[in-house]
C-alpha positions as CSV (number, residue, x, y, z in Angstrom):
1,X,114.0,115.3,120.6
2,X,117.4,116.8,120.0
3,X,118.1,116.9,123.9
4,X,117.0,115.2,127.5
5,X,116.3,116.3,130.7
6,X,118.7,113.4,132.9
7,X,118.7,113.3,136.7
8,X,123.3,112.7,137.5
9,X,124.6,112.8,140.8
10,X,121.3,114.1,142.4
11,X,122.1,117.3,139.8
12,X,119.2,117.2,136.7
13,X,120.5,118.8,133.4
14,X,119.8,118.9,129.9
15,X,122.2,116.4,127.7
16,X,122.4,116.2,124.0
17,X,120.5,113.2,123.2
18,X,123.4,111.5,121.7
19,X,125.1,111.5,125.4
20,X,122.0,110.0,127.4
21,X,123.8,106.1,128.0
22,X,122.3,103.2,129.5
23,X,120.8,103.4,133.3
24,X,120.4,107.3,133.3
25,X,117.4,108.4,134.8
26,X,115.0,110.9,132.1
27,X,112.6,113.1,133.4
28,X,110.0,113.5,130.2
29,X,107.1,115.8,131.2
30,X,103.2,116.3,129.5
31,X,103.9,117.3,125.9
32,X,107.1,116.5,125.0
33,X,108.7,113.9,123.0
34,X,110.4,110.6,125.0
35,X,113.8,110.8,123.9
36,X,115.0,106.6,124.2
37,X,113.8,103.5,125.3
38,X,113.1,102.7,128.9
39,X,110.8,101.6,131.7
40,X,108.9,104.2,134.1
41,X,110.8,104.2,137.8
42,X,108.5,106.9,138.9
43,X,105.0,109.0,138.2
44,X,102.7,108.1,135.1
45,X,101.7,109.5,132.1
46,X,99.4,109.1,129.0
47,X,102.0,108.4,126.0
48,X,100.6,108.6,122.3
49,X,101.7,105.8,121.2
50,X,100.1,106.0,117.2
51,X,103.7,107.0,115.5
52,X,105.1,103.7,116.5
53,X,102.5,101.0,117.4
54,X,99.4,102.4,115.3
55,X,97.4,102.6,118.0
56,X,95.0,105.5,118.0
57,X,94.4,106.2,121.6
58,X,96.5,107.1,124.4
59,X,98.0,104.4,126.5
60,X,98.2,105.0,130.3
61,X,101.7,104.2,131.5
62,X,102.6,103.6,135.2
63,X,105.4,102.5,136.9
64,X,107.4,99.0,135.8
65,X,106.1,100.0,132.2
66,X,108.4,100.1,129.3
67,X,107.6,103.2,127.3
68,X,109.2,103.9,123.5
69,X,111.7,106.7,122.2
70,X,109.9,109.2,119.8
71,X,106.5,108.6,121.5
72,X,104.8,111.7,123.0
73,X,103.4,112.2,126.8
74,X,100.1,114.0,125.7
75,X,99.9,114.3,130.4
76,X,101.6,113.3,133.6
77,X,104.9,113.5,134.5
78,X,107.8,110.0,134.7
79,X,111.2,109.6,135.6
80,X,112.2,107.0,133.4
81,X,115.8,104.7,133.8
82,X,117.2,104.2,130.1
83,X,117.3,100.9,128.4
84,X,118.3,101.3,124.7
85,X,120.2,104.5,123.5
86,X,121.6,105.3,120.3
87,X,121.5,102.6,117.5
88,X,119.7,100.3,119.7
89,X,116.0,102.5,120.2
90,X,113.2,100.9,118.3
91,X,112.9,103.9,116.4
92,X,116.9,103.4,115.3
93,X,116.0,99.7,114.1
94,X,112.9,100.9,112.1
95,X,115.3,103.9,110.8
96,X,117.6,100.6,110.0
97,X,114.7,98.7,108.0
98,X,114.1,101.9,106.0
99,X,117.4,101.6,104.6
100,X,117.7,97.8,104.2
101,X,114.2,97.9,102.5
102,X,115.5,101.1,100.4
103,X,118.9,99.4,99.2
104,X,116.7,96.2,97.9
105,X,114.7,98.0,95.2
106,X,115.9,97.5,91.5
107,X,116.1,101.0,89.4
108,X,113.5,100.5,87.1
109,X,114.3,99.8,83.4
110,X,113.7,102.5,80.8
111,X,112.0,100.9,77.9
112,X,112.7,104.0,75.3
113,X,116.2,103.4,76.6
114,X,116.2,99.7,74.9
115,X,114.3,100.2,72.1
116,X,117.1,102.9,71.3
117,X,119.6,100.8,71.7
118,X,118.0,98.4,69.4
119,X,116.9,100.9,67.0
120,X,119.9,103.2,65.9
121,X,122.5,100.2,65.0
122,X,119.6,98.3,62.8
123,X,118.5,101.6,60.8
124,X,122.5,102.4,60.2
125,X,122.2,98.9,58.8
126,X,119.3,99.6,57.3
127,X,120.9,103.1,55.7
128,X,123.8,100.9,54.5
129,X,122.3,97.8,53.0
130,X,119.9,100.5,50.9
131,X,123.2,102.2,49.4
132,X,124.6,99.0,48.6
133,X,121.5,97.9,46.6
134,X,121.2,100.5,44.9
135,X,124.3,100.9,43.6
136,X,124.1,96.9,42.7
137,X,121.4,98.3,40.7
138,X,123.4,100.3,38.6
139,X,122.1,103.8,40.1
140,X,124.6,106.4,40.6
141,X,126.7,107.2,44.2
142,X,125.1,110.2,44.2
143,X,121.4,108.9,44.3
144,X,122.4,105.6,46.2
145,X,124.2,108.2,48.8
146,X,120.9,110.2,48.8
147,X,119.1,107.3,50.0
148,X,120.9,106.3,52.6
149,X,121.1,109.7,54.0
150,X,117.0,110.2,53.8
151,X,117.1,106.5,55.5
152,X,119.3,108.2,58.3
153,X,117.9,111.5,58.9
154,X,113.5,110.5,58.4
155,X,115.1,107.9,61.4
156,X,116.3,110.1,64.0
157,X,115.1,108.7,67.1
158,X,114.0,111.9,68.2
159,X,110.6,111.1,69.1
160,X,111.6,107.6,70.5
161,X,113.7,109.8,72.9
162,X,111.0,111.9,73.7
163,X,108.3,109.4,74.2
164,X,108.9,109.1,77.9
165,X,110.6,111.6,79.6
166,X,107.9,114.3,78.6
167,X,104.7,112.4,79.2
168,X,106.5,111.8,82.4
169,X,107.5,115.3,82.8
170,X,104.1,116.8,81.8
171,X,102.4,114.4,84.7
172,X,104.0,115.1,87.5
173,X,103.0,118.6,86.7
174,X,99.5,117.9,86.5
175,X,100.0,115.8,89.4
176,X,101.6,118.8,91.9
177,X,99.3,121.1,90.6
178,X,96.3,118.9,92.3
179,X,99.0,118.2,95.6
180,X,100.2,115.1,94.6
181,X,104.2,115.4,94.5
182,X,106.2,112.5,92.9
183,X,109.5,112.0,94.2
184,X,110.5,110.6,90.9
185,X,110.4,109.0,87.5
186,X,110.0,105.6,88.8
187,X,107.4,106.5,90.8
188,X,104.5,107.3,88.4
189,X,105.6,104.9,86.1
190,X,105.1,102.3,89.0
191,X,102.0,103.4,90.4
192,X,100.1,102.1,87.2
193,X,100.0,98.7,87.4
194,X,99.6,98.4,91.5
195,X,97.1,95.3,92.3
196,X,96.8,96.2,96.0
197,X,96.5,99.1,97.8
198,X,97.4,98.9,102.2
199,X,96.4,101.7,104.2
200,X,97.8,102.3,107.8
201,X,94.5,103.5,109.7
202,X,95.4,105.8,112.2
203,X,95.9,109.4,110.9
204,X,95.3,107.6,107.1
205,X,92.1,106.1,107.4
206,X,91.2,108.3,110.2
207,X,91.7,111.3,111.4
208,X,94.1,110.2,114.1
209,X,92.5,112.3,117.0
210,X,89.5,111.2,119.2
211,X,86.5,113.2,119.0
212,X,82.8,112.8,120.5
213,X,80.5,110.0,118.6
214,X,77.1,110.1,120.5
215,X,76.1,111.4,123.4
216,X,73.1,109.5,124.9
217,X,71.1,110.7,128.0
218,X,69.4,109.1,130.5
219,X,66.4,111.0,131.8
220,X,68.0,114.7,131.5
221,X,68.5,117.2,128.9
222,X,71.0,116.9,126.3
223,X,72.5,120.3,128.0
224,X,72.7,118.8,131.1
225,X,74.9,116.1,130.7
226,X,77.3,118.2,129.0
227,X,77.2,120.8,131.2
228,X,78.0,118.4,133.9
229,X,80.7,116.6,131.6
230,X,82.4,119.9,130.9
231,X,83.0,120.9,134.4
232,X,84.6,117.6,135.0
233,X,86.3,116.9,131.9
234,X,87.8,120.4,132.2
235,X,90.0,120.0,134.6
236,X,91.3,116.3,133.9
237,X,94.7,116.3,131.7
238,X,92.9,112.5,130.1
239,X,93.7,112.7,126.6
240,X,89.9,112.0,126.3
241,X,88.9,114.8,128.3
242,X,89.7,117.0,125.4
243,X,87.7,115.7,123.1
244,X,84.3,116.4,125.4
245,X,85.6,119.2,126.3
246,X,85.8,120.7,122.7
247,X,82.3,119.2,121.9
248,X,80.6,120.4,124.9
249,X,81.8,124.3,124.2
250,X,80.7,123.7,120.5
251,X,77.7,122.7,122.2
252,X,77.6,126.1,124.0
253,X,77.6,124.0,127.6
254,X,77.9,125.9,130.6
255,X,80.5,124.9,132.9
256,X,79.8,124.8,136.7
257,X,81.5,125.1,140.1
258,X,83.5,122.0,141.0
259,X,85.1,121.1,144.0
260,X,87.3,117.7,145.5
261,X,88.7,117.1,142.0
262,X,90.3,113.7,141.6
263,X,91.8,111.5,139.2
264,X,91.7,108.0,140.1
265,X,93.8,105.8,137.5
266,X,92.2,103.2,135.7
267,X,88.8,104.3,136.5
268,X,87.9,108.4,135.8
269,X,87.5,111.1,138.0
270,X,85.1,111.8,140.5
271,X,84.1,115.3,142.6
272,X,81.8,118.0,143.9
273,X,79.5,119.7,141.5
274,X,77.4,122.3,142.9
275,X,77.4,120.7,146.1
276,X,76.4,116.9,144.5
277,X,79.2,114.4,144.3
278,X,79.5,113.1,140.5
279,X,81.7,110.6,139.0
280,X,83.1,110.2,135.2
281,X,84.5,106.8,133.7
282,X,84.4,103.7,133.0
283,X,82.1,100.8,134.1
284,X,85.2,100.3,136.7
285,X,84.7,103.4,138.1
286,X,80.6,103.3,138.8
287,X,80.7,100.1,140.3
288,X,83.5,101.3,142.7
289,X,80.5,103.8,143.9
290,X,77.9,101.8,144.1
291,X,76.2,102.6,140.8
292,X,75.0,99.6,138.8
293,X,73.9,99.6,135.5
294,X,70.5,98.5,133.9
295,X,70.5,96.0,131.0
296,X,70.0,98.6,128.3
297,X,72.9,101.0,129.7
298,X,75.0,97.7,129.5
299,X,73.7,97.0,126.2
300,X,74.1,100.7,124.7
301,X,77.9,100.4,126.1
302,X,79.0,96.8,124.6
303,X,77.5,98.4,121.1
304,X,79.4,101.6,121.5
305,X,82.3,99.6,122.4
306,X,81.7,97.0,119.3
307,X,81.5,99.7,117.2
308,X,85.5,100.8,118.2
309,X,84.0,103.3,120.5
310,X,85.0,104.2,124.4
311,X,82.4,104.6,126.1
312,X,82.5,107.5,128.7
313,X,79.2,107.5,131.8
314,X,78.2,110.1,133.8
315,X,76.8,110.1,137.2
316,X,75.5,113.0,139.4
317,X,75.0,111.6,143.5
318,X,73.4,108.4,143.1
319,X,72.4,108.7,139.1
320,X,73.7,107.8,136.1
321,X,72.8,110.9,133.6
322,X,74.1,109.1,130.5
323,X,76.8,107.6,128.4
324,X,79.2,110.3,125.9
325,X,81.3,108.0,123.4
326,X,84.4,109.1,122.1
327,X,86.2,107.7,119.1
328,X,89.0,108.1,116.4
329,X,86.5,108.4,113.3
330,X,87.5,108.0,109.9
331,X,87.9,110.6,107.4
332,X,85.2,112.2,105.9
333,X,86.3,111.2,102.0
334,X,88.0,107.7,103.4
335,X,84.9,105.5,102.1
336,X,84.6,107.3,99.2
337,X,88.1,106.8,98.2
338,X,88.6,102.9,98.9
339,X,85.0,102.5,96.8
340,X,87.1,104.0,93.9
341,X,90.0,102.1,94.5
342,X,88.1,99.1,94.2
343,X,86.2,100.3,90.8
344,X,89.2,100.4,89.5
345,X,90.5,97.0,90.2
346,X,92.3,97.8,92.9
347,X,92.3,96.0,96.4
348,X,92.2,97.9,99.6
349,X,93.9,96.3,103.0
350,X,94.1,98.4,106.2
351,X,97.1,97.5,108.2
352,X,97.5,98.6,111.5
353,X,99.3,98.1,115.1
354,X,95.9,99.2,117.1
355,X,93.7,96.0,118.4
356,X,91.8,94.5,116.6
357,X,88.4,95.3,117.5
358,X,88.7,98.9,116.5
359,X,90.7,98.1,113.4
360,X,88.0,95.7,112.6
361,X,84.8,98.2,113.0
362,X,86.8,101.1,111.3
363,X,87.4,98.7,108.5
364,X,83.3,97.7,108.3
365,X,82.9,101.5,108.4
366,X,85.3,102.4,106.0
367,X,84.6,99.2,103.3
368,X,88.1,98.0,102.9
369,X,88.7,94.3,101.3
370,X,90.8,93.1,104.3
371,X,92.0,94.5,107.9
372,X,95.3,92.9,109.7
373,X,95.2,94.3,113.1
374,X,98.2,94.6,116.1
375,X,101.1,94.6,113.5
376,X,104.3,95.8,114.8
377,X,106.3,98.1,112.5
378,X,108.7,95.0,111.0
379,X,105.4,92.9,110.9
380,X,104.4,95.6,108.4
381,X,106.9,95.4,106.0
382,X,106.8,91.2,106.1
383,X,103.5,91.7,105.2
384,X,104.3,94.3,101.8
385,X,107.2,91.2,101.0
386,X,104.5,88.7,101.7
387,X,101.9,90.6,99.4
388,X,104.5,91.8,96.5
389,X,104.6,87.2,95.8
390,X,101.2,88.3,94.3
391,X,101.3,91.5,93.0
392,X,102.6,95.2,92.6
393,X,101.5,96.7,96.3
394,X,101.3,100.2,96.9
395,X,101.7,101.4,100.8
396,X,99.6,104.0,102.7
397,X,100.9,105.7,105.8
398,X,101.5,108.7,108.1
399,X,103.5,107.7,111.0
400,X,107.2,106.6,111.9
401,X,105.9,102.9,112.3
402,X,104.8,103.2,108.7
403,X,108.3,103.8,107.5
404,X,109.8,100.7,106.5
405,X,106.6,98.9,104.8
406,X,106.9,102.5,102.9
407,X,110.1,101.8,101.9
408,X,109.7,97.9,100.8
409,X,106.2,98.8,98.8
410,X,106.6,98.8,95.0
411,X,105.5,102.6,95.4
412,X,105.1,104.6,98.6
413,X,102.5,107.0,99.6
414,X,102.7,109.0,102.7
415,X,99.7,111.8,104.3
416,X,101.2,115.1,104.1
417,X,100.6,116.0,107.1
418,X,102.5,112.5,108.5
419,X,106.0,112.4,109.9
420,X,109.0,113.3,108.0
421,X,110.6,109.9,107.9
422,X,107.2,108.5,106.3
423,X,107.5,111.8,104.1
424,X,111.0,110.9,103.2
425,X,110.2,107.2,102.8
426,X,107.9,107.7,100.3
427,X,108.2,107.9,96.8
428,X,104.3,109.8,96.3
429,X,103.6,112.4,99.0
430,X,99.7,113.5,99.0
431,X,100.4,117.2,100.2
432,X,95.9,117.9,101.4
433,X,96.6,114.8,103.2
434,X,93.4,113.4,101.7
435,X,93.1,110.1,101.0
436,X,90.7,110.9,97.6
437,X,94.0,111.5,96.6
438,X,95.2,107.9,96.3
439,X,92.9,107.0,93.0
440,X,93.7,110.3,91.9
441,X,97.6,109.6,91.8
442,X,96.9,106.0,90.3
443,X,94.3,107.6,87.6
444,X,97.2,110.2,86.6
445,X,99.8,107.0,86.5
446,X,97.7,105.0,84.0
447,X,97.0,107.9,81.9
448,X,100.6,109.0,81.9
449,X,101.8,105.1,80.9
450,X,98.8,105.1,78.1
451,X,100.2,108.5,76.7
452,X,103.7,107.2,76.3
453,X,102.3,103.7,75.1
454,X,100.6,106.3,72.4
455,X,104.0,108.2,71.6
456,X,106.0,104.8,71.3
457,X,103.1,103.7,68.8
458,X,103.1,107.1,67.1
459,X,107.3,107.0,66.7
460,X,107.1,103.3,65.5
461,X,104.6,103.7,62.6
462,X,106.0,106.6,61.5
463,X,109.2,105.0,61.0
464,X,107.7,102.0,59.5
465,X,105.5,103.8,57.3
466,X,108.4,106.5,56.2
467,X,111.9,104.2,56.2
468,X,110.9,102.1,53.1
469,X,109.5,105.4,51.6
470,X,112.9,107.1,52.2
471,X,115.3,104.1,51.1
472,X,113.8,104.7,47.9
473,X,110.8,101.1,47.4
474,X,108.4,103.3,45.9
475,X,111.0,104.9,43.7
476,X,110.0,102.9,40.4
477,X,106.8,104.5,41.0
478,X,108.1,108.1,40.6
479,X,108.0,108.2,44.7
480,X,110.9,109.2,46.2
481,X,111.7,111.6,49.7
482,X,114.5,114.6,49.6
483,X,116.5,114.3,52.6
484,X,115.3,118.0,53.3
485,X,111.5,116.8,53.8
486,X,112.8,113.7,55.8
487,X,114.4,116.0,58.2
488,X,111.0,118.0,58.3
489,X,108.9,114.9,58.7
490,X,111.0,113.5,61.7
491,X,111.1,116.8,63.5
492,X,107.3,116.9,62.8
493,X,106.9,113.3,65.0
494,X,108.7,114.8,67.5
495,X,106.3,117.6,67.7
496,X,103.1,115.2,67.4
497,X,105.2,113.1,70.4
498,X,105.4,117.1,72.8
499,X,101.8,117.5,71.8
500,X,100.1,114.7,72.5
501,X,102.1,114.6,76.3
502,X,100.8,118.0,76.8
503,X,97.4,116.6,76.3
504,X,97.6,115.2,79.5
505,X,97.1,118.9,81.4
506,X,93.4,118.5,80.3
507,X,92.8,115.2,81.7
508,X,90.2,115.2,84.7
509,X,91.4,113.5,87.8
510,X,88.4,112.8,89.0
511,X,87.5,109.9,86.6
512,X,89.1,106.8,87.1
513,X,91.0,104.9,84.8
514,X,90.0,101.0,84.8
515,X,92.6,98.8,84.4
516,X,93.1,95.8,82.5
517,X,95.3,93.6,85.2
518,X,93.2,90.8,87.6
519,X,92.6,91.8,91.0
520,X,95.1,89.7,93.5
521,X,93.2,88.3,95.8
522,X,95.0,88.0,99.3
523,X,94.8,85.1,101.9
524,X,94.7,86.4,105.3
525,X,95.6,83.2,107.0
526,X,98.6,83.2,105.1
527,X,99.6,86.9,106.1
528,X,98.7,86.9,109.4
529,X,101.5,84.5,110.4
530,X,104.5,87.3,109.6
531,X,102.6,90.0,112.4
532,X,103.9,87.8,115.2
533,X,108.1,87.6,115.7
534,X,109.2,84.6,114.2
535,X,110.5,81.6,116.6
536,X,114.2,81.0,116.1
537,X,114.9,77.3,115.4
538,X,115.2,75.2,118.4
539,X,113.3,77.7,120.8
540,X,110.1,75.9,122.2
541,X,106.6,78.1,122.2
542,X,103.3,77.1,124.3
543,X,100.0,79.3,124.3
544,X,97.5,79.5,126.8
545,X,94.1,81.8,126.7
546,X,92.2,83.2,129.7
547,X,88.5,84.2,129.9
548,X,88.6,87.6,131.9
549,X,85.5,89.2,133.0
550,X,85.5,93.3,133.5
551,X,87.3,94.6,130.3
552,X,85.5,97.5,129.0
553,X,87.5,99.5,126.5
554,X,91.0,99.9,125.1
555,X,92.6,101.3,128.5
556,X,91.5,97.7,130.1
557,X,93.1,96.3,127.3
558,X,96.0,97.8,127.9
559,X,96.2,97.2,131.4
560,X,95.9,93.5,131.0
561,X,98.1,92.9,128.1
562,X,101.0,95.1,130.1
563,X,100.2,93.1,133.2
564,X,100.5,90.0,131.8
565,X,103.8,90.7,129.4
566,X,105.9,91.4,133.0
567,X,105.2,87.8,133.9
568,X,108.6,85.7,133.3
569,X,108.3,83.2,130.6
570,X,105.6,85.2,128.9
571,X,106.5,85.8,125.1
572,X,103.8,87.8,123.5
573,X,100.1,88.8,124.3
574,X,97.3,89.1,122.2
575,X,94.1,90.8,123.8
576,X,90.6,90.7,122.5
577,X,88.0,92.8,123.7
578,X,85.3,91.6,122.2
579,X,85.9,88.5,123.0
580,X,87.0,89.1,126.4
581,X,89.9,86.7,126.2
582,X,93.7,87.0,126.6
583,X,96.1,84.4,124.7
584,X,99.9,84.1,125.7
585,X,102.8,82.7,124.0
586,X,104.4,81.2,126.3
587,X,108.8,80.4,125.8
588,X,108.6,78.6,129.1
589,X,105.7,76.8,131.3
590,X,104.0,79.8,133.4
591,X,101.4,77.9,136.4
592,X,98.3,79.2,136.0
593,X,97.9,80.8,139.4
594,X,100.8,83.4,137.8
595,X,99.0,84.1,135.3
596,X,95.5,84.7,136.7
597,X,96.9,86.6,140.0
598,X,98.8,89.2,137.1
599,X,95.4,89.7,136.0
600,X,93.3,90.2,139.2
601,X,96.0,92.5,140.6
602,X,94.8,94.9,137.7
603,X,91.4,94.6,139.1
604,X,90.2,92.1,136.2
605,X,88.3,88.3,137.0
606,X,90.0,85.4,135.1
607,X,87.0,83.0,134.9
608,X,89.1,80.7,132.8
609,X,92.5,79.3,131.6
610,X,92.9,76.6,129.0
């Protein structure tokens, strides 16, 4: 945002962002942008997060939380007190590894360009040494000059010239014609030989908005329980909400009377429905009310929640009607995409800040090679330096966090539809924001580097098969070349050179192009280490991991990683859903009674700490 709403002196006013300093007070409201770093001093809000962190789904934010500039609060309203302005916002620093990533690339070397400078001194040599000879041999000036000059002019590097810069002309109009822009020369010519291929997942992979998975009833009509989910959804601001909202109307639900609406954080909502108290939310939220659930309703929530899925029950009075899961699902062409990738020797890795539980079942779903989960945007682009050791790596990605691993790839591809900097990072921009795209733009690559291979060859013999004919070898056999038909036979190679580029506006996109190179094959243990901040020397690091009992989906998560990250001492926190632990890196000894009464406080059961 350009400008913030900042509480002075009791007076609130709207401030040019570049005037907001440290310790103001910012009011950011549902729907708009937050314009620096800070923590929340009062009110809460649901803060989509995916631009920066990856992750797909909301977070709930309360007060005592930090929240991030350039995030946006999809509901709710905070007063936050400012923490990092200017240069110093975590979108400034990822801004910052843009350009230290973008300054580090070499310009790529043009091989026409050498062979040119090769070529033209050793065919003047070539032009001279044949006058000499021949005039050794007792021919006249005038034929001896008339070899030379034929040497020179059949020679023209014309077609040498040529070889490149139309072939890559010609493809990157075939390649914005089917709405893949490149940014530049380098680009295409890079995008051939790629060995691996990292996606960000959220908004790449997927579609980067939740919508309804399954709806599963328990002893009612399919109707019903969206009837009943629609008039409470309706009125809740939960980013959620919207997604069963928009489902049940497609579903042509009817929406009922409501009455004693209320939110209750952490849990769902709960109120009066044609006179009949009913609840909505979490596991939290129906033990709360006395509603247990069976084994199966248990069973058909862990899978739901396995699967990368929030699962969402409904109860009407003392009932549980049935479970509605809502999820960020992947893109309908996604699979279809990475399967061609991989045909064509390619290897996929998704590469994302959300947990790794989701990342890991949208992966399964999706059939990439590898998935590193709950990278941070610098983590990103140590993994592209890690991977480029091995390989030419091509980068995937829509959102700001994206940015700098853009920028350090070999080539860059950013979703159309994505932010600007990612658009602006990127040196391929896929303008249908499809991700059937990607093989497309490496298919037009390789067929744009065979077609110059195919000019180069094409100049070359020409001007071996033509240069000895010209300086006159053949001439004892009554076969000599006029300087007139040498100049008509080198600008013919030029024209065979323009023609056979053109050839590439009939090439079908849709076929892959194998390629010759071996796939790299990436160690994940060895990766994994750069997603973590790195432990300056001297600085002493402990972990410790808790069992906690009543985690049920990503908002839990988030509750317990933010709860224990305001402990003192407490470095860094990794949670797993699935397998209900929490392990902390610790930079000083934390008792455990700290730790575990963090957790509890949210509502959670530590059973263990080791």
């Amino acid at each position: 945002p350009q400008t913030a709403e900042v509480i002075r002196g009791g007076q609130t006013m709207q401030l040019p962002i570049e005037q907001v300093q440290v310790g103001d007070l910012v009011i950011v409201r549902g729907g708009q942008s937050v314009p620096v770093d800070g923590e929340i001093t009062e009110g809460s809000a649901y803060l989509d997060e995916s631009a920066i962190t990856g992750e797909s789904m909301p977070v709930e934010k309360h007060v005592g939380d930090t929240v991030i500039g350039a995030t946006v609060s999809q509901s709710g309203y905070v007063v936050m007190k400012a923490l990092r302005v200017g240069d110093d916002t975590t979108l400034s620093q990822i801004i910052r590894l843009v350009e230290e990533a973008g300054a580090s690339k070499a310009p790529i070397a043009k091989l026409a360009d050498k062979v040119a400078g090769v070529f033209v001194p050793v065919v003047m040599g070539i032009a001279l040494v044949t006058a000499i000879i021949w005039l050794l041999a007792g021919e006249t000036p005038s034929f001896a000059l008339t070899r030379a000059i034929s040497v020179l002019v059949i020679s023209c590097p014309c077609a040498l010239g040529l070889a490149t810069p139309v072939a890559i002309m010609v493809g990157t109009g075939v390649g914005a014609k089917n709405g893949v822009l490149f940014q530049s020369a380098e680009a295409l010519e890079n995008l051939h030989n790629v060995n691996a291929v990292i996606m960000d997942k959220t908004g790449t992979v997927t579609e980067g908005r939740p919508v309804v998975t399954d709806v599963k009833s328990f002893g009612v009509e399919s109707g019903d329980l969206l009837s009943l989910a629609l008039s409470l959804e309706s009125r809740s601001d939960h980013p959620l909400a919207d997604a069963i909202v928009r489902y049940a109307r497609e579903k042509n639900a009817q929406e009922r009377s409501v009455t004693d609406f209320e939110m209750i954080e952490g849990q769902g909502i709960r109120a009066t429905v044609d006179g009949v108290p009913c609840f909505a939310g979490n596991r939290r939220m129906l033990l709360a009310n006395g509603l247990a659930l069976s084994g199966s309703m248990q069973k058909l929530g862990d899978e739901f929640a396995a699967a990368g899925k929030t699962p969402l029950f409904f109860a009407k009075g003392n009932r549980l009607l049935g479970v509605i899961a809502v999820a960020d699902v992947i893109k309908e062409d996604s699979p279809q995409a990475i399967r061609e990738l991989r045909e064509m020797g390619v290897e996929v890795v998704m590469l994302t800040g959300d947990n790794e539980r989701t990342a890991r079942a949208i992966g399964a779903q999706a059939g990439v090679d590898r998935v590193i989960a709950g990278v941070l945007p610098d983590g990103k682009a140590n993994v592209i330096r890690e991977l480029q050791s091995r390989g030419k790596v091509a980068m995937v990605g829509d959102g700001i966090n994206d940015a700098p691993a853009l920028t350090r790839a070999d080539v860059g591809i950013a979703i159309g539809a994505g932010t600007d900097v990612a658009i602006d990072s990127a040196d391929v921009v896929l303008m249908k924001s499809e991700l059937s795209d990607v093989p497309r733009a490496i298919s037009l690559s390789r067929r744009t580097l065979l077609n110059i291979r195919e000019n180069l060859f094409w100049a070359f013999i020409y001007n071996i098969v033509c240069i000895p004919i010209a300086a006159g070898v053949f001439s004892p056999l009554g076969v000599t070349l006029n300087p007139m038909w040498g100049a008509a036979a080198m600008s013919l190679s030029s024209v065979c050179v323009v023609l056979n580029a053109l050839r590439l506006n009939l090439i079908n996109l849709d076929k892959p192009v194998k390629h010759r190179k071996k796939v790299v094959k990436i160690d994940v243990n060895d990766i994994s280490k750069t997603k973590n901040t790195k432990i300056k020397k001297g600085e002493q690091s402990m972990k410790k991991t808790l069992k906690i009992e009543g985690m049920m989906c990503a908002h839990c998560v988030a509750h317990v990683k933010s709860a224990l990250q305001k402990v003192d001492g407490v470095k860094d926190v990794e949670v797993s859903l699935e397998n209900k632990t929490a392990v902390v890196t610790l930079s000083s000894d934390v008792n455990n009674d700290v730790l575990k009464s963090a957790v509890t406080n949210e509502g959670y059961e530590v059973v263990e700490i080791k």
